[in-house]
MMTF fields as JSON, N, C-alpha, C and O atoms, coordinates in Angstrom:
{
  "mmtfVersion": "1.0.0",
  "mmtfProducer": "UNKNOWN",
  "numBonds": 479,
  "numAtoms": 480,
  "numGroups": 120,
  "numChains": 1,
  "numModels": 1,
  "chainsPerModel": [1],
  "groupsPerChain": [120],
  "chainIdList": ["A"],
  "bondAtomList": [4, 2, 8, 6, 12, 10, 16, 14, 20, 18, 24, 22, 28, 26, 32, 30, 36, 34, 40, 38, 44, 42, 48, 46, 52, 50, 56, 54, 60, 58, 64, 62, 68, 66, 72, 70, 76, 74, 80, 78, 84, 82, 88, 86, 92, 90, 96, 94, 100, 98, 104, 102, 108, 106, 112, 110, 116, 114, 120, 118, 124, 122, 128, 126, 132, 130, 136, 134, 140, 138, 144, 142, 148, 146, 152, 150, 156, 154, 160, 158, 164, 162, 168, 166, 172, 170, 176, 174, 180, 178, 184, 182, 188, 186, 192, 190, 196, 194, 200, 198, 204, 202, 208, 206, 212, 210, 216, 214, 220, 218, 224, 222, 228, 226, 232, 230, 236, 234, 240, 238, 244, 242, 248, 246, 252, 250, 256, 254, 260, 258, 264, 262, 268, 266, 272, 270, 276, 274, 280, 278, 284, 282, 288, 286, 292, 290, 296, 294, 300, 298, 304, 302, 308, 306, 312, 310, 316, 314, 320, 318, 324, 322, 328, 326, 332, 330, 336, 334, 340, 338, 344, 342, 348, 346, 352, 350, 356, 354, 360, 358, 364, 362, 368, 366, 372, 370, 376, 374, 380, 378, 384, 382, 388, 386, 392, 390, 396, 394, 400, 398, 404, 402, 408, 406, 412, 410, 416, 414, 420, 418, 424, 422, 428, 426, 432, 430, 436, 434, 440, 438, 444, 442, 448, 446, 452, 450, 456, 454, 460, 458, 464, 462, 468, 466, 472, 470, 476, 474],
  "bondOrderList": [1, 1, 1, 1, 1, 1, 1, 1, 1, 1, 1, 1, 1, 1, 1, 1, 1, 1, 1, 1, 1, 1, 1, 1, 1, 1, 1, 1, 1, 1, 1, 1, 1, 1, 1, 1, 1, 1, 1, 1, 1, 1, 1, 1, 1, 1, 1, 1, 1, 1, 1, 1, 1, 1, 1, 1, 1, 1, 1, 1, 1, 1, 1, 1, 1, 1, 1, 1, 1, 1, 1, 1, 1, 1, 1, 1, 1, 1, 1, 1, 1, 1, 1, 1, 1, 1, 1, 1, 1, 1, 1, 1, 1, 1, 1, 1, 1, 1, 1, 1, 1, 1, 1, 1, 1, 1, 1, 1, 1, 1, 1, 1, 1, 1, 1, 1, 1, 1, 1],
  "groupList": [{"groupName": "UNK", "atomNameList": ["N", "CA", "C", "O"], "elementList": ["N", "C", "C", "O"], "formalChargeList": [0, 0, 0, 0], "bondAtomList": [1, 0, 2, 1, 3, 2], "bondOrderList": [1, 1, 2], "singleLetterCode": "X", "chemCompType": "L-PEPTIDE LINKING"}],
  "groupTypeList": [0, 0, 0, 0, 0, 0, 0, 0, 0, 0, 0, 0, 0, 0, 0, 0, 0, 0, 0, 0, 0, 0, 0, 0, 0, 0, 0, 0, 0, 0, 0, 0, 0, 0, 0, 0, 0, 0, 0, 0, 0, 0, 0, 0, 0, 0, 0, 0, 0, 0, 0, 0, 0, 0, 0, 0, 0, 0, 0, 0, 0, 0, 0, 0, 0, 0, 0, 0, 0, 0, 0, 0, 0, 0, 0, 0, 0, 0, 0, 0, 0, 0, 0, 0, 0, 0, 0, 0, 0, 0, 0, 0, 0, 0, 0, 0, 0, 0, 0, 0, 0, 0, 0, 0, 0, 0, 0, 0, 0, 0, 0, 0, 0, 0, 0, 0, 0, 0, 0, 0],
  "groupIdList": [1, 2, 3, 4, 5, 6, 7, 8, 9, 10, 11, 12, 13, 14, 15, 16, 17, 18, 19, 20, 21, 22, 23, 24, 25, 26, 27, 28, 29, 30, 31, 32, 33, 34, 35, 36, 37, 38, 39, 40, 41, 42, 43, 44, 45, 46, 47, 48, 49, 50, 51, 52, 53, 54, 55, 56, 57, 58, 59, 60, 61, 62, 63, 64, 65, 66, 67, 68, 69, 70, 71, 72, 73, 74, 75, 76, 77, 78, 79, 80, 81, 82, 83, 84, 85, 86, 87, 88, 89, 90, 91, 92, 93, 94, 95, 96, 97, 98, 99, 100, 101, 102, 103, 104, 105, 106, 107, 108, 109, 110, 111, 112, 113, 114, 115, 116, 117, 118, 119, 120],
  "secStructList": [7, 7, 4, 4, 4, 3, 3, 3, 3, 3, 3, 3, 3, 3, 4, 4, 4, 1, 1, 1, 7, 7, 6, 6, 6, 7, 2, 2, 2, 2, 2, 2, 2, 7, 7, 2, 2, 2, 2, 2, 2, 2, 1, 1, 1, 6, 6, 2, 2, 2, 2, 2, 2, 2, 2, 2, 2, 6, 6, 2, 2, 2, 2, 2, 2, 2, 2, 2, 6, 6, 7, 7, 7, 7, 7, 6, 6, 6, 7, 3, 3, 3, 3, 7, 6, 6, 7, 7, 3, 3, 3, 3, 7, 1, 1, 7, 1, 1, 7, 3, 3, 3, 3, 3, 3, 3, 3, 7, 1, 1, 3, 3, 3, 3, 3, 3, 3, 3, 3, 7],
  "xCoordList": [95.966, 95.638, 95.114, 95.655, 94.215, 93.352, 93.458, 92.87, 94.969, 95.264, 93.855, 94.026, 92.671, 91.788, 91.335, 90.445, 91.192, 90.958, 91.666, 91.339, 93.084, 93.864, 94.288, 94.651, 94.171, 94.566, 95.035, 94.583, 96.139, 97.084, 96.562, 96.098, 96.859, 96.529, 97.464, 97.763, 98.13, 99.097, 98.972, 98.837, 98.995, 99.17, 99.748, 99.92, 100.44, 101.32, 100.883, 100.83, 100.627, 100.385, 101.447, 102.553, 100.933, 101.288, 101.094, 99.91, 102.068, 100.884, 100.28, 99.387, 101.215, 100.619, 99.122, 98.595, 98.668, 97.405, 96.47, 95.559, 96.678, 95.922, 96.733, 96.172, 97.483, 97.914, 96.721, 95.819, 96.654, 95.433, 94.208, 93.528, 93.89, 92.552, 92.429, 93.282, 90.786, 90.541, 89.073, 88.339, 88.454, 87.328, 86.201, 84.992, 86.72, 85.764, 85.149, 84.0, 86.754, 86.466, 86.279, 85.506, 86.661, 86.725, 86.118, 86.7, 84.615, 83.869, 83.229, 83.079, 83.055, 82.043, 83.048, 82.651, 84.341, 85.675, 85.985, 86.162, 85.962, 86.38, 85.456, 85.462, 84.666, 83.418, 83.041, 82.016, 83.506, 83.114, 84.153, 83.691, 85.136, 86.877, 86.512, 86.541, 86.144, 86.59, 85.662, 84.692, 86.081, 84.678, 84.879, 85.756, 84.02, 84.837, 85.765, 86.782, 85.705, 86.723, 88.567, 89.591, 87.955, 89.398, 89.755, 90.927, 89.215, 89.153, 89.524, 90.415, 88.757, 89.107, 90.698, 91.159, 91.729, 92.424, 93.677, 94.807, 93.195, 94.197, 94.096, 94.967, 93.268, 93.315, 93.978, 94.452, 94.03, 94.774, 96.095, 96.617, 96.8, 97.95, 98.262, 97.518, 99.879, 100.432, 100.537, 100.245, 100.914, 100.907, 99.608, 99.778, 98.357, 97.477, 97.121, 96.292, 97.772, 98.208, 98.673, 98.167, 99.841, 100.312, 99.363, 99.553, 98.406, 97.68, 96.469, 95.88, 95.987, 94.948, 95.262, 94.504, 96.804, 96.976, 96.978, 96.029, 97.573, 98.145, 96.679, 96.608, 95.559, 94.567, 93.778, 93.156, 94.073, 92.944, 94.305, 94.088, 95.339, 96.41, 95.802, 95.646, 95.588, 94.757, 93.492, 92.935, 92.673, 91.494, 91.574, 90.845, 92.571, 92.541, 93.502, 93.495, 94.447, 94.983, 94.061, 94.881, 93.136, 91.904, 91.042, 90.716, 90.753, 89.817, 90.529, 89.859, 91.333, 92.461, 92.535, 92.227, 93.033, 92.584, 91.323, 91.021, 90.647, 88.504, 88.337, 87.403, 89.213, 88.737, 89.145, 88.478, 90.447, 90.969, 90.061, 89.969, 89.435, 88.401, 86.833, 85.868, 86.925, 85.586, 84.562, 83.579, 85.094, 84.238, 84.127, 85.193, 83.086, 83.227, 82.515, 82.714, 81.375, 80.605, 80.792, 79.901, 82.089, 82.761, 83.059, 83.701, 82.959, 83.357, 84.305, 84.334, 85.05, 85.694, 85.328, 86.139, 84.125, 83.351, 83.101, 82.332, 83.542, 82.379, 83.616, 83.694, 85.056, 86.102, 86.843, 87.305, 86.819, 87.724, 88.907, 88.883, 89.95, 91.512, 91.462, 91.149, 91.92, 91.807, 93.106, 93.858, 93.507, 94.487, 94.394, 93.761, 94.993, 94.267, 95.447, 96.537, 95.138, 96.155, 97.115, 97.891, 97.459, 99.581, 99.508, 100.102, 99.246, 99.108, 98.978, 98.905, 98.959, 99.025, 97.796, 96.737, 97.821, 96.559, 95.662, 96.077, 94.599, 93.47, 92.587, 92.32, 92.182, 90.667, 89.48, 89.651, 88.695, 87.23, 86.076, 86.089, 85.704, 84.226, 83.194, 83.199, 82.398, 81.102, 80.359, 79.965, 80.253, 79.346, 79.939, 79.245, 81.446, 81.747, 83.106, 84.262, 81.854, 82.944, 83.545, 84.13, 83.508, 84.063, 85.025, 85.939, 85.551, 87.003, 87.99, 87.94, 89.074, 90.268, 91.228, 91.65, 91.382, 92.116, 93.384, 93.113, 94.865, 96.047, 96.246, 95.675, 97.038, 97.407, 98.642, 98.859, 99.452, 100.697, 100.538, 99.876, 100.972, 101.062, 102.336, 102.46, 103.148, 103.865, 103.65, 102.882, 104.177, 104.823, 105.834, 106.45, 106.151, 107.526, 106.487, 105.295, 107.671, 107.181, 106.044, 104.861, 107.477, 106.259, 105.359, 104.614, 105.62, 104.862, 104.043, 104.331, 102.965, 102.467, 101.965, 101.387, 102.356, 101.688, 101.414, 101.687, 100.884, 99.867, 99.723, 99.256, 99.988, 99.85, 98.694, 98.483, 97.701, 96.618, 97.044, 97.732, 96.35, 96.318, 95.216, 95.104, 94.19, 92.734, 92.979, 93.785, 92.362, 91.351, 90.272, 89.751, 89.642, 87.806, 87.893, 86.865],
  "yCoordList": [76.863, 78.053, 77.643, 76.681, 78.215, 78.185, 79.259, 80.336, 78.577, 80.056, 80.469, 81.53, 79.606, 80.516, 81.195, 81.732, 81.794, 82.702, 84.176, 85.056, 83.981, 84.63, 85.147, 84.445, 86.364, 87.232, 88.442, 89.208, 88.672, 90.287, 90.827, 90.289, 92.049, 93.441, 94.183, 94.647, 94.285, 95.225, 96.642, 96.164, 97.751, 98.905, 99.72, 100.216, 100.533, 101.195, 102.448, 102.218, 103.633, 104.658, 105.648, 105.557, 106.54, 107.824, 109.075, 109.402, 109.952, 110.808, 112.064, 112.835, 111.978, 113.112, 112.746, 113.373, 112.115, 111.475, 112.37, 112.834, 112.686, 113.456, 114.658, 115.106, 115.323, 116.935, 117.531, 116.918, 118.683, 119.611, 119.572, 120.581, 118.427, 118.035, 118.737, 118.965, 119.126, 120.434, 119.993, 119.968, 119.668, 119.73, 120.739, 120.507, 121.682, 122.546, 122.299, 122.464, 121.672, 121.541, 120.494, 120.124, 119.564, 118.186, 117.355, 116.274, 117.5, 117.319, 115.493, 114.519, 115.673, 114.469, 113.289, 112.191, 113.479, 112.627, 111.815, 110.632, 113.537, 112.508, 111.649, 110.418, 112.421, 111.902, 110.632, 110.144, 109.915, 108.908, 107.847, 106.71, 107.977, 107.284, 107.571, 106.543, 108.979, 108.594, 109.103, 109.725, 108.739, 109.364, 111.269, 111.845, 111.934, 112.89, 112.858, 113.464, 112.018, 111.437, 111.725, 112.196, 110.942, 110.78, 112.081, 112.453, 112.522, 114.432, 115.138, 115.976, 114.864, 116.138, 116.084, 117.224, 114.957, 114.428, 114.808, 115.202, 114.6, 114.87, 116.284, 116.693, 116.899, 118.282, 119.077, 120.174, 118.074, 119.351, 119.655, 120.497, 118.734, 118.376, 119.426, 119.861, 119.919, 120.618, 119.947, 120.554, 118.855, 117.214, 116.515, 115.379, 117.136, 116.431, 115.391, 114.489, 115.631, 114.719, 113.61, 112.58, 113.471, 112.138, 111.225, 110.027, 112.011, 111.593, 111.066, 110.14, 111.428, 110.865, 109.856, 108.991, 110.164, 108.637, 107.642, 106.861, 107.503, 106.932, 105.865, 104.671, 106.826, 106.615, 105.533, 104.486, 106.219, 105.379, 104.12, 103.22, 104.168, 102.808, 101.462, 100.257, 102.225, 100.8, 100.594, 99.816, 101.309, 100.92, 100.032, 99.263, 100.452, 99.232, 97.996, 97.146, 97.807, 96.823, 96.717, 96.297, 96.732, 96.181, 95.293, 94.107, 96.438, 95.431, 94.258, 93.261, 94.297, 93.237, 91.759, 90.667, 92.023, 90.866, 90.54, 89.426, 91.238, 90.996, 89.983, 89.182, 90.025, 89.554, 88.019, 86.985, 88.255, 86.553, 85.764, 84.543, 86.37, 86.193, 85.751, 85.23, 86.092, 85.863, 86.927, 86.553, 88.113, 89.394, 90.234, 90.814, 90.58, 91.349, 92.494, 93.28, 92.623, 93.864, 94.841, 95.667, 94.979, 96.368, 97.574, 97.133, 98.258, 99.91, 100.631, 100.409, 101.505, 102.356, 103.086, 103.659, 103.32, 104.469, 103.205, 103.281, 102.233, 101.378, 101.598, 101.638, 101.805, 101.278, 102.767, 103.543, 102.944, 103.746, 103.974, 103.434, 104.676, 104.175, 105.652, 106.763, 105.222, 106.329, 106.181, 105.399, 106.755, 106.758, 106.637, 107.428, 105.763, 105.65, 107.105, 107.546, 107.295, 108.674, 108.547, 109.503, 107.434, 107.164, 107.217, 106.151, 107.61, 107.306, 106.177, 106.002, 105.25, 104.003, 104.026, 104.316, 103.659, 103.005, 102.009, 101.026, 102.1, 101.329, 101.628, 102.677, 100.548, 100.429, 99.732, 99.025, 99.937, 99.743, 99.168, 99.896, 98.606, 97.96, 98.304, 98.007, 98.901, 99.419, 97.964, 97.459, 97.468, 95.667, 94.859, 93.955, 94.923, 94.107, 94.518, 94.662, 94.486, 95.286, 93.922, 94.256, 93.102, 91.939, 91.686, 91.292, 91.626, 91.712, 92.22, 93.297, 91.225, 92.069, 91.826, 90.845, 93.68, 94.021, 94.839, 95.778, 94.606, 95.34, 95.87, 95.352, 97.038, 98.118, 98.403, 98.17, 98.744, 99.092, 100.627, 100.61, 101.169, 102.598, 103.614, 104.461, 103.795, 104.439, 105.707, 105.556, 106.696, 107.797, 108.575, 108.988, 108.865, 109.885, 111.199, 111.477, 111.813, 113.108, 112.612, 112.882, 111.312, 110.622, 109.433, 109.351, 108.53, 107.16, 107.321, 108.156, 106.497, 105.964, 104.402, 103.96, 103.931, 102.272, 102.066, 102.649, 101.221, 100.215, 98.707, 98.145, 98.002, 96.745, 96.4, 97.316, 95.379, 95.227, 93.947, 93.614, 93.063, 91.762, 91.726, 92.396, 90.533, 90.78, 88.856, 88.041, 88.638, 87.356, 87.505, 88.62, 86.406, 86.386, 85.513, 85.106],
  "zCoordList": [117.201, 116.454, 115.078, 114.534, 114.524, 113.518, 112.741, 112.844, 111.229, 111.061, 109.569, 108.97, 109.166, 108.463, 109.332, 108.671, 110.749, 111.269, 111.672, 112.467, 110.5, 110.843, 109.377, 108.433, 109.413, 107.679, 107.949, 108.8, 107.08, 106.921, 105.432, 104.427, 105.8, 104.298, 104.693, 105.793, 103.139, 103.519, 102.167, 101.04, 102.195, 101.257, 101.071, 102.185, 100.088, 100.029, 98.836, 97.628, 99.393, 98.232, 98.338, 98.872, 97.768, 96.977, 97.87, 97.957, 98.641, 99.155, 98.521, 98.872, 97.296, 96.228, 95.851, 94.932, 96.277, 96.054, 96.575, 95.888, 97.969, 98.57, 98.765, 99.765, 98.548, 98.232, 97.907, 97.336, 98.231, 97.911, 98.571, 98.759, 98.939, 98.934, 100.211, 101.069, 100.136, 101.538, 102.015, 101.027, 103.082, 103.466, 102.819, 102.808, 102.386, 101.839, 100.38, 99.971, 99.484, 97.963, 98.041, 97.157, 98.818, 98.384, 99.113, 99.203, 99.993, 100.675, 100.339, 101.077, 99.235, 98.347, 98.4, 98.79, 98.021, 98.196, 99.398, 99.691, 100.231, 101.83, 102.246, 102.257, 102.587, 103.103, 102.266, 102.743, 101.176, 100.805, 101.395, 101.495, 101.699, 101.928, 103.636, 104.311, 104.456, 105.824, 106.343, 105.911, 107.561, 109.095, 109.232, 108.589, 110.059, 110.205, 110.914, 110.577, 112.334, 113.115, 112.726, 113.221, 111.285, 110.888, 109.881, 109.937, 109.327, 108.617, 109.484, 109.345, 110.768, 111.839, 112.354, 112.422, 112.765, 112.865, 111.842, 112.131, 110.799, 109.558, 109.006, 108.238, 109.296, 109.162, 109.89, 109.595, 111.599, 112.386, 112.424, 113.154, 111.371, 110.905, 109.96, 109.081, 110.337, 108.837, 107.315, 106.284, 107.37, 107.263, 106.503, 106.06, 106.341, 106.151, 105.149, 105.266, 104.301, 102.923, 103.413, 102.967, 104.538, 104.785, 106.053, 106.26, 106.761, 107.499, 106.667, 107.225, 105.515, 105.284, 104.224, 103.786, 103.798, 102.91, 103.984, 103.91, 104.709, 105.804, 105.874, 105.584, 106.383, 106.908, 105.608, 105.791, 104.354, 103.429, 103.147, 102.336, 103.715, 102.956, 104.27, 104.074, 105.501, 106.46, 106.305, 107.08, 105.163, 105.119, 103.753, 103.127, 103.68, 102.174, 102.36, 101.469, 103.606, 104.189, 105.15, 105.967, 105.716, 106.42, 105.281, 105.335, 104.074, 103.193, 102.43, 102.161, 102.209, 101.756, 102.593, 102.116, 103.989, 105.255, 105.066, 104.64, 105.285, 105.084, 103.941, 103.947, 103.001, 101.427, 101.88, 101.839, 102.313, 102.502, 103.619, 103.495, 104.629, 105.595, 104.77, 105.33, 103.463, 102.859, 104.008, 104.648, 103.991, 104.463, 103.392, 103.182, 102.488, 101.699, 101.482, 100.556, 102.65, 102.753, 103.335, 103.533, 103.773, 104.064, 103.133, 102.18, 103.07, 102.546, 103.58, 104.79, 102.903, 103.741, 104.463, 105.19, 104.538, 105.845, 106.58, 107.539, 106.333, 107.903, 108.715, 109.943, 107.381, 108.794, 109.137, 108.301, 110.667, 110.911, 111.745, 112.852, 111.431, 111.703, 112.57, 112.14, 114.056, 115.234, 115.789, 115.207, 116.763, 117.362, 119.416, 120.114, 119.796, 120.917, 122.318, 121.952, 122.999, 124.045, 123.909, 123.912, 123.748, 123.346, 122.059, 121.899, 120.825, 119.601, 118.843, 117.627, 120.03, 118.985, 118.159, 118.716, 116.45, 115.837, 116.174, 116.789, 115.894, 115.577, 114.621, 114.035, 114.56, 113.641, 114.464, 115.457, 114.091, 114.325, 112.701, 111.708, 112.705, 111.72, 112.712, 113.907, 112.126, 112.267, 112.336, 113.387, 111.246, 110.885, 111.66, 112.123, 112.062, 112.406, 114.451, 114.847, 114.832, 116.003, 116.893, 117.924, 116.749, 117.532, 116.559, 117.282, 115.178, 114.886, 115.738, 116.332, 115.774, 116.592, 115.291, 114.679, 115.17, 114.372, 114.876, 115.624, 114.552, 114.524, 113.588, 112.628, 113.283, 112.154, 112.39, 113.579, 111.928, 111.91, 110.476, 109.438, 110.747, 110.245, 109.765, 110.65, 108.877, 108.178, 107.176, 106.225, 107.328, 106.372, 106.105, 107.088, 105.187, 104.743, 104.114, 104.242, 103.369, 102.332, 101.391, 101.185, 100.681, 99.637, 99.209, 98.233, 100.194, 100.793, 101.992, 102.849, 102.084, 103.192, 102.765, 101.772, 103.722, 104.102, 105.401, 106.45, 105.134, 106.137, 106.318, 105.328, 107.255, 107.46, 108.173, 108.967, 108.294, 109.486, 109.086, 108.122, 110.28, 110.698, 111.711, 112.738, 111.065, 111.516, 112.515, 112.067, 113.43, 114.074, 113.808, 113.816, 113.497, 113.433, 114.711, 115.252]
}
């Protein structure tokens, strides 16, 4: 095993962060941070505050792994954090779809974190 082919990101926010925030007012925001994929998802939630921290804490423990990888042309819209029929997480890179990436995913009332662990 070849562990420079092997990097973790880990993040931890706030979910008062995203309180309030609404597809309607806050259009320019999301849409810069997520897919609709992942809006549509976190909206259908009572919850939506902790779904979309949730969501931007593995895109920033995705970009975190990427950095130690010497990947640095990612943005948060390339990456998006889905859920597969059993709920488990994933992510996906747009630039980069042959990454195999794991996520691990957490929230309460007032935390969310995120762990990923990327292979090149």
């Amino acid at each position: 095993m070849d562990i420079d082919n092997f990097s973790i990101g880990t993040d931890i926010e706030e979910v008062s962060r995203f309180e309030g925030k609404s597809p309607e007012n806050d259009k320019a925001f999301l849409d810069k941070i997520f897919t609709q994929k992942e809006i549509d998802y976190s909206f259908k939630s009572q919850n939506s505050a902790q779904h979309l921290c949730v969501r931007f804490c593995a895109k920033e423990a995705v970009v975190k792994a990427l950095s130690s990888l010497k990947i640095k042309d990612v943005f948060y819209s390339d990456i998006e954090i889905l859920n597969q029929d059993d709920g488990t997480p994933f992510a996906v890179i747009s630039k980069y779809p042959d990454l195999k990436i794991k996520i691990s995913l957490s929230h309460c009332k007032n935390y969310a974190n995120a762990v990923a662990f990327i292979n090149k």
